[in-house]
N, C-alpha and C positions, 0 to 999 in steps of 0.2 A: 325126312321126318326123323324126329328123334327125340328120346325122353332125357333131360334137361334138369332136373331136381334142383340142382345147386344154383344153378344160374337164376338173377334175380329176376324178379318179373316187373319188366317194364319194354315196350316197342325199341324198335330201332329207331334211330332220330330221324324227323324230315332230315334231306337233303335236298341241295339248290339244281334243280332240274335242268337239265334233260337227264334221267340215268335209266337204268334200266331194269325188271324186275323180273324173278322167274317163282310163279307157284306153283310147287307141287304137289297134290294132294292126291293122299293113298289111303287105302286101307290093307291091311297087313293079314298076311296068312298066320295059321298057330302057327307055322316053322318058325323059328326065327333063330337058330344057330348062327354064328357069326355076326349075328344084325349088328348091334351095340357095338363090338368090337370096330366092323367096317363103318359104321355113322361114326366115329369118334375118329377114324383113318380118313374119311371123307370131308369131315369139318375142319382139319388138320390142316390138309390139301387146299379147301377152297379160298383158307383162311390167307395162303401163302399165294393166290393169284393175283397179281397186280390191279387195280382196279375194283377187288373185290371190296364192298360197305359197310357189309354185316348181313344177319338172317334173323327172322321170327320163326318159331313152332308155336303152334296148337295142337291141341290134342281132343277129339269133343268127348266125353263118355260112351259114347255109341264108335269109337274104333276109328272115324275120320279123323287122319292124320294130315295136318297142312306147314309148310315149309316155306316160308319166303325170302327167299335170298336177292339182295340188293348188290348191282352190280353198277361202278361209273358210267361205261360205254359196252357199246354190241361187243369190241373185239375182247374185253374181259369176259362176257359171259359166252362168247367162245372157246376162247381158254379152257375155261371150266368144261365146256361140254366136250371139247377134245382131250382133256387130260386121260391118260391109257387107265389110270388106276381108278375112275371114276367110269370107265367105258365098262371096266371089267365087274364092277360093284352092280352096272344099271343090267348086265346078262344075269348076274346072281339072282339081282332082285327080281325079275322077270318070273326067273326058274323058280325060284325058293320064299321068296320074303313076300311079295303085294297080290293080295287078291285083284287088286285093279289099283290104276292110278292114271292121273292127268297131269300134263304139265302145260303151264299158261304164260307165253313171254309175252311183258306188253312194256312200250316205253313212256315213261310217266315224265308228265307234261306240266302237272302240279303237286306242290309239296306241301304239306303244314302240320304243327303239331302243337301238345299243347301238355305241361307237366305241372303241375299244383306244387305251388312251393310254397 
């Protein structure tokens, strides 16, 4: 999860399926020391995983925070889940950063999108 200001708003693009998807959605404790710093260390990181597509955030005004990261194959969103510096951000987050959170892998099977030109 992560606030985004700059970046424009539009989806990540369909892609030509089978890939894979991970959402995570959290809600956030007041601590949040280091957060911004490590979400911008952690987009850095997923950004240089082979295989990796791209991510969407949301943010609802009621504090649900949601994340979706697009990944080509299982063995990229592996990757990502084995990375040490992402291992070590998800015990932070644990400790200090998310009142509660879920994470939802599923692999998508169909694609489509649609952009007003």
């Amino acid at each position: 999860m992560s606030d985004h200001p700059e970046v424009p708003v539009a989806p990540v693009q369909a892609f030509e399926p089978p890939y894979y998807v991970a959402v995570f959605t959290a809600v956030r404790t007041q601590e949040q020391d280091g957060y911004r710093e490590t979400d911008a260390r952690m987009e850095e990181r997923v950004k240089a995983i082979p295989g990796f597509l791209g991510m969407d955030h949301a943010q609802t005004p009621g504090g649900l925070g949601i994340t979706v990261g697009y990944f080509r194959d299982a063995d990229a969103l592996t990757r990502w889940g084995a990375d040490t510096e992402h291992r070590a951000a998800q015990r932070r987050g644990r400790a200090e950063w998310y009142e509660s959170y879920t994470l939802h892998v599923a692999k998508v099977e169909r694609s489509s999108g649609f952009t007003r030109a």
